[in-house]
C-alpha positions as CSV (number, residue, x, y, z in Angstrom):
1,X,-52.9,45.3,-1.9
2,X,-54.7,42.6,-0.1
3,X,-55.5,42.3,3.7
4,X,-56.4,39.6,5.5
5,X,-58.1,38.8,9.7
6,X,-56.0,36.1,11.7
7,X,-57.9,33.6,11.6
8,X,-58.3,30.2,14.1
9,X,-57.8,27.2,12.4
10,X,-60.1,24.7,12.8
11,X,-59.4,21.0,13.8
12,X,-58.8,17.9,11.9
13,X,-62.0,16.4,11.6
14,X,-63.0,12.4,11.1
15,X,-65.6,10.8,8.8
16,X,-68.1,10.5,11.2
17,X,-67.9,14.1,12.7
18,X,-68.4,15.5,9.3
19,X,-70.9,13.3,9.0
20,X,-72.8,13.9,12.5
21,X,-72.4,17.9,10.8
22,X,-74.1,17.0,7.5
23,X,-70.9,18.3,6.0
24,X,-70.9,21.8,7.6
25,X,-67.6,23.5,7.8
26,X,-65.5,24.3,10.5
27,X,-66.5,27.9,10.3
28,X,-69.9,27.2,10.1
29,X,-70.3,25.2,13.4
30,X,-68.2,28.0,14.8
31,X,-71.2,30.1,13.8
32,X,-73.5,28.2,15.0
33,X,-71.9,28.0,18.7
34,X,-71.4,31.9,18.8
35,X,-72.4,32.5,22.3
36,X,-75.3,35.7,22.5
37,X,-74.7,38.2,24.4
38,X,-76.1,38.5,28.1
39,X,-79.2,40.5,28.7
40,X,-76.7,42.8,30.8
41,X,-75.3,44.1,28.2
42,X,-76.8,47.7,27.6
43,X,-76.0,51.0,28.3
44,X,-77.9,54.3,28.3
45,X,-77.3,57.5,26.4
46,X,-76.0,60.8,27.7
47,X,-79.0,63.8,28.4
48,X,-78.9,67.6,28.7
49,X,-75.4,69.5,28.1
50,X,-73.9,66.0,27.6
51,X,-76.2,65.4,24.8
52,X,-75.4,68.3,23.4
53,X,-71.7,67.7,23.0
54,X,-71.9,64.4,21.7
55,X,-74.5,66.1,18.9
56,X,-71.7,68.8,18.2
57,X,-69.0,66.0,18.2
58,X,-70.8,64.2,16.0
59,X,-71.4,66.9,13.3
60,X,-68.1,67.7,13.6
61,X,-67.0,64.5,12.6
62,X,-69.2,63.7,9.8
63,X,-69.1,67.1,8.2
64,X,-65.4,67.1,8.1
65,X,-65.2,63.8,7.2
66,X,-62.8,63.2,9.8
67,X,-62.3,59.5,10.9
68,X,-62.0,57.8,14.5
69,X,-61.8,54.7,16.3
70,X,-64.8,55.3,17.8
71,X,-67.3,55.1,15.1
72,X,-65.0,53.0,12.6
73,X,-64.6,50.4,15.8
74,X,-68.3,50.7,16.6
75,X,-67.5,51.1,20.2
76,X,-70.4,50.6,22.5
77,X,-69.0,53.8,24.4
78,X,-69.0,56.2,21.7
79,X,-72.1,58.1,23.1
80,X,-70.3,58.2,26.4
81,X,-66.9,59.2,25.6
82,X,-68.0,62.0,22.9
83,X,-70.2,63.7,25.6
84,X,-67.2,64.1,27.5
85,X,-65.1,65.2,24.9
86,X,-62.9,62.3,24.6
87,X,-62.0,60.4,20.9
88,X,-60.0,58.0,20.2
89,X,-57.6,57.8,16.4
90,X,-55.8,55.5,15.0
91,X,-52.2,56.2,13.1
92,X,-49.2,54.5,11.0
93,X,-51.9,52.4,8.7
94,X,-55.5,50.8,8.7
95,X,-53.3,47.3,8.7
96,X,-50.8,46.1,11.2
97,X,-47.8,43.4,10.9
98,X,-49.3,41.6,13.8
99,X,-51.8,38.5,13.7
100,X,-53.3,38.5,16.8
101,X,-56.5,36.1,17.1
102,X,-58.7,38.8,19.1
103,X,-58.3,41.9,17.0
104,X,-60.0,42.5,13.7
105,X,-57.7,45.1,12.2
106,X,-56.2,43.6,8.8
107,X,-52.8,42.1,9.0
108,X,-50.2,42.7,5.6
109,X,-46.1,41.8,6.3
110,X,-45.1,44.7,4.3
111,X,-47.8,47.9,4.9
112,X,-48.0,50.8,2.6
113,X,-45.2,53.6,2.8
114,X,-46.0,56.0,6.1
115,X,-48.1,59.1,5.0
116,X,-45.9,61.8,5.8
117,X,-49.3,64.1,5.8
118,X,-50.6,62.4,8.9
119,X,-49.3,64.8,11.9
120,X,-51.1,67.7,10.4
121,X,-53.8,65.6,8.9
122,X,-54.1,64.5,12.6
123,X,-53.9,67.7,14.1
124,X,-56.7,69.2,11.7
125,X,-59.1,66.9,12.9
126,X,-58.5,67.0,16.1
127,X,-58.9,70.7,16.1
128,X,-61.9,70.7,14.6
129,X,-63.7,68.0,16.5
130,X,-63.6,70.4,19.5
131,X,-62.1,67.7,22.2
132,X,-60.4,68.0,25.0
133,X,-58.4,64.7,25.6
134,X,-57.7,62.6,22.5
135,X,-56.1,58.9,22.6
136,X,-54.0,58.2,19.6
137,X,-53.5,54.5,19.5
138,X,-51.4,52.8,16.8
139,X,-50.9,49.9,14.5
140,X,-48.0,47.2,14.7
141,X,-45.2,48.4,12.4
142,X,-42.4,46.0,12.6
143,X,-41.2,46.3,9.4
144,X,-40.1,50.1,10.5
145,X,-36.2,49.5,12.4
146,X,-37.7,52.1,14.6
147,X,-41.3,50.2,15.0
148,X,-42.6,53.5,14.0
149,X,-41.6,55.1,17.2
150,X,-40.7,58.8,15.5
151,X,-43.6,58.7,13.2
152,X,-45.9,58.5,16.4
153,X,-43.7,61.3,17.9
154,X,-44.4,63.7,15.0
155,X,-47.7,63.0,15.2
156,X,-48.0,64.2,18.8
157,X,-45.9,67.2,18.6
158,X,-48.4,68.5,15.9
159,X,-51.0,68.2,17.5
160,X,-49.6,69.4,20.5
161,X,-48.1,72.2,18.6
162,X,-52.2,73.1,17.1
163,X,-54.1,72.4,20.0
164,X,-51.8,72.3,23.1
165,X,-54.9,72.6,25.3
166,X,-55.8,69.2,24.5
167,X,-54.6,66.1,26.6
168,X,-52.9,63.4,24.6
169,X,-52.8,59.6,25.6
170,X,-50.8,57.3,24.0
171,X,-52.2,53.9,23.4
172,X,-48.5,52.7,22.2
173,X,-47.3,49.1,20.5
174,X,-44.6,47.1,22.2
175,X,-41.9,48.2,19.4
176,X,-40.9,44.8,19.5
177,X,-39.5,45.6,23.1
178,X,-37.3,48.0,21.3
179,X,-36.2,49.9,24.3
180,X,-33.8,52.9,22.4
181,X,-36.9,53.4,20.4
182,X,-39.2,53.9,23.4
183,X,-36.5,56.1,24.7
184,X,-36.8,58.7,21.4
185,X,-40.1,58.7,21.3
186,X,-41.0,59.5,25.1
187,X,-38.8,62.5,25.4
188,X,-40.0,65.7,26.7
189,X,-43.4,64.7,24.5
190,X,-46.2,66.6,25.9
191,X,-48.4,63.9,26.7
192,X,-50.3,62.9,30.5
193,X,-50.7,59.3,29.7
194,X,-48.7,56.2,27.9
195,X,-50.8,53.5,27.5
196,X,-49.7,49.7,26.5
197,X,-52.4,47.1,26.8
198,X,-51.1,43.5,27.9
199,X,-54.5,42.2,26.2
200,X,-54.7,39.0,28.2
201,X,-53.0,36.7,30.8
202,X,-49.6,35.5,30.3
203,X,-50.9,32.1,30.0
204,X,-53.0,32.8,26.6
205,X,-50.5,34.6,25.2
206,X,-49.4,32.2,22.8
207,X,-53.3,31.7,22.0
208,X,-54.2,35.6,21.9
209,X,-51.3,37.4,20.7
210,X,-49.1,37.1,18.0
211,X,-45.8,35.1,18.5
212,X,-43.9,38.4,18.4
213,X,-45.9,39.7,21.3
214,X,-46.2,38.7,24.9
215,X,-47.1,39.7,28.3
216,X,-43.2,39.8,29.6
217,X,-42.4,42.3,26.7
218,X,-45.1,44.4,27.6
219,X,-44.6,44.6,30.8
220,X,-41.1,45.4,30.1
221,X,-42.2,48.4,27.9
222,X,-44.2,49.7,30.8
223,X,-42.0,49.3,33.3
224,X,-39.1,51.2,31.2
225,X,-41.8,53.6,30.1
226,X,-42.5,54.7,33.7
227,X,-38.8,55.0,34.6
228,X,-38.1,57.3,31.7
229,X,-40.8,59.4,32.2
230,X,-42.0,58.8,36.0
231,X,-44.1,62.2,35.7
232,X,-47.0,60.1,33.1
233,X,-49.2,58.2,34.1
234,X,-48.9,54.3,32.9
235,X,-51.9,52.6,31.7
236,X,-53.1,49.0,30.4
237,X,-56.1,46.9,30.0
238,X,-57.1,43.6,30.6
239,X,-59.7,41.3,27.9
240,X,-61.8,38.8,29.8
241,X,-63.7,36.1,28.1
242,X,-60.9,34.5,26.2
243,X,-60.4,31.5,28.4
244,X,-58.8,32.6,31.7
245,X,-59.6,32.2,35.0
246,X,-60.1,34.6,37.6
247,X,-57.5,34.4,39.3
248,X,-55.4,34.8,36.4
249,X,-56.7,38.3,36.2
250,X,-56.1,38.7,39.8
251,X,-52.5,37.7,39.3
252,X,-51.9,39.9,36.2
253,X,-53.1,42.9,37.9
254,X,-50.5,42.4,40.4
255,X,-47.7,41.8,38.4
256,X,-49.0,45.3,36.3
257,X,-49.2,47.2,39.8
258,X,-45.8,45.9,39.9
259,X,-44.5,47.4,37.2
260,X,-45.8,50.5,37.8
261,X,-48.6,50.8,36.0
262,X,-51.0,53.8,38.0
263,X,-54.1,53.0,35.6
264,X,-56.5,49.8,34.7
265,X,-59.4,48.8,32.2
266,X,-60.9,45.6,32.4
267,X,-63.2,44.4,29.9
268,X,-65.2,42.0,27.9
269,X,-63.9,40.0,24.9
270,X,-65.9,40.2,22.0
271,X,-65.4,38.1,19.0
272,X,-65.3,40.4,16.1
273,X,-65.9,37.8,13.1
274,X,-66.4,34.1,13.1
275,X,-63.1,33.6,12.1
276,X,-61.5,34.9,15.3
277,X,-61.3,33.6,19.0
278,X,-64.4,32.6,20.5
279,X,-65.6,33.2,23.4
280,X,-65.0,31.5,26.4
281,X,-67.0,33.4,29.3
282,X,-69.1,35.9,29.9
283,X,-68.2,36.8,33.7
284,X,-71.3,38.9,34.9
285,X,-71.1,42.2,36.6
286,X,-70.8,41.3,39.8
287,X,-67.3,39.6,39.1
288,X,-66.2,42.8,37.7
289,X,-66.7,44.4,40.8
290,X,-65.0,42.3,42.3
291,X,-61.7,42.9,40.3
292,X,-62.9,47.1,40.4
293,X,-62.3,46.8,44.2
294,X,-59.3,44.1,43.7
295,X,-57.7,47.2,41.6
296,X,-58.3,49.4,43.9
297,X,-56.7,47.8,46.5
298,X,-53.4,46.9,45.0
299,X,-53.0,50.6,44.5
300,X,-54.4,51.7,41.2
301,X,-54.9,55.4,41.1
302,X,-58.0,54.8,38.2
303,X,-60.0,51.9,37.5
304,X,-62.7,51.2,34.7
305,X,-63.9,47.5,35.1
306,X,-66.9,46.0,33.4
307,X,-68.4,44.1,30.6
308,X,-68.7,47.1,28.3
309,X,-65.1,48.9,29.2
310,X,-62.6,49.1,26.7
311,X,-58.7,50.6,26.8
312,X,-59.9,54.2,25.8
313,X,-63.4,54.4,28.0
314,X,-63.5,57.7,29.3
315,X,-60.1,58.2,29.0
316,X,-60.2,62.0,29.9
317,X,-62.6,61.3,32.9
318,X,-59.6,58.5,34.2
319,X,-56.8,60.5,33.6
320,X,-58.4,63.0,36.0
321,X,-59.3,60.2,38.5
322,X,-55.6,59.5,38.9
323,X,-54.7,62.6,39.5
324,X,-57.3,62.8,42.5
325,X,-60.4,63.3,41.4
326,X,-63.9,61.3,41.6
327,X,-63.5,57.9,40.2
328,X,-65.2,57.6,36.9
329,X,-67.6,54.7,38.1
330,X,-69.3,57.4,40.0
331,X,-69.6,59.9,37.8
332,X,-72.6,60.2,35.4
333,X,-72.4,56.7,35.5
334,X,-73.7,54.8,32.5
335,X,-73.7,51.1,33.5
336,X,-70.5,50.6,31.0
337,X,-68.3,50.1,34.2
338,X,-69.2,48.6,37.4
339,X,-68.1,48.9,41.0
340,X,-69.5,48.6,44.4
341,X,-68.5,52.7,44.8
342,X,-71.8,52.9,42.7
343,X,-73.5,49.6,43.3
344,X,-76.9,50.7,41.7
345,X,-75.6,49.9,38.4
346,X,-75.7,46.7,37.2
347,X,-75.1,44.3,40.3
């Protein structure tokens, strides 16, 4: 079975712009423009009793052999999340039926059969890495009729079934706007949040996403997601960076709040090989302030806005900020999210 990245095409090229590149490929001067990244882009590591449980995480993980998002993904957070017993796994596949030009998971049109082990295979792991709020997120499976809607669901009932102390978050497809589907797999499952990232503006959709996905289908999954089940909390998440401007963001949020959704990430787009998107922008922190207090004021219940944020960052730490507790910028903070409610980090 082979996998392959989306790619970006490069452009038709005349003699003389070869020639002004001495030959060099269209990959190749893609290299060369990469932009670096900005000197704000650091974080520091957890101390004490948070220490501690990142360490015990950790072994947990590696003498298991257990796999996550976290480490496989190489997420700037993991240090963060870990000490606050939050992890993140991925289900249905390591490759997805999508193409989208941001994300580095391989893409296949037919995927290997579904491994009817996972639920328990999930459930064992997440037993034994000793968390307490676990996000499983999922691969595109169009080829399912279902979108793999009641493969997801099996896997969440076992784990709920083994560990039903721990809090599960759902960082779900669109199932190709597949609302029946949505409908089976929400319910009575026992989990606090559904999460469905809209990845970018609606304007870059056709530049970011696959053609099968777009902002109007997610939002229509959200929307229908909190209507079925109005007692979740509804999440999604925002890339900057990918050519957008800010009041795009601005306007997205809105139509998001709109739909119902109580919980928002924002964060930085980073180009995962040569071969994908480049990057357009590198907003600095002060801009994602701005949209942290923006957020706030249209009425999200939880906000996580900053260069180094992604869709899962502190998930179990947000979760309890929408249901009234302190806002995760202000706890512990570690310079990954920015706000003016803690305006010592990073502005």
């Amino acid at each position: 079975m082979s996998t392959r990245l989306p790619t970006v095409d490069g452009q038709n090229q005349s003699i003389d712009d070869i020639l002004r590149h001495n030959g060099k490929s269209s990959l190749e001067r893609r290299r060369e423009k990469r932009k670096r990244l900005p000197e704000w882009f650091r974080t520091s590591l957890p101390t004490g009793d948070s220490q501690k449980k990142f360490n015990d995480t950790k072994s947990n993980v590696h003498e298991h052999g257990l796999h996550t998002v976290c480490e496989e993904a190489r997420c700037p957070n993991v240090h963060d999340c870990w000490a606050r017993g939050t992890a993140t796994f991925m289900i249905a596949g390591e490759v997805c039926t999508r193409g989208c030009r941001f994300c580095a998971v391989g893409t296949i049109k037919k995927p290997p059969e579904l491994n009817p082990l996972e639920p328990a295979e999930l459930a064992e792991a997440i037993e034994k890495m000793n968390i307490s709020h676990a996000v499983i997120t999922v691969v595109n499976r169009d080829d399912l009729p279902d979108g793999g809607a009641e493969h997801y669901r099996k896997c969440l009932l076992e784990v709920n079934s083994r560990t039903p102390e721990v809090g599960l978050e759902l960082l779900c497809s669109d199932l190709e706007g597949n609302l029946d589907a949505l409908e089976s797999l929400l319910e009575d499952l026992p989990i606090k949040v559904f999460a469905h990232n809209v990845e970018c503006v609606p304007r870059l959709d056709s530049q970011v996403r696959d053609p099968r996905a777009s902002f109007e289908q997610s939002l229509t999954i959200l929307t229908h997601a909190k209507k079925l089940r109005p007692d979740l909390k509804i999440k999604s998440s925002i890339m900057v960076g990918l050519g957008e401007k800010d009041e795009e963001i601005v306007d997205a949020m809105k139509l998001l709040r709109d739909a119902g959704v109580d919980m928002i990430t924002l964060g930085q787009y980073l180009q995962p090989s040569d071969k994908h998107l480049s990057i357009d922008r590198f907003p600095e922190p002060k801009q994602f302030a701005e949209w942290d207090k923006i957020a706030r004021d249209l009425g999200f219940k939880a906000v996580a806005s900053g260069p180094l944020v992604r869709s899962s960052y502190r998930a179990g730490l947000l979760f309890e900020e929408a249901e009234g507790a302190e806002p995760v910028v202000t706890r512990e903070s570690t310079g990954s999210a920015v706000s003016y409610l803690n305006p010592t980090k990073n502005l």
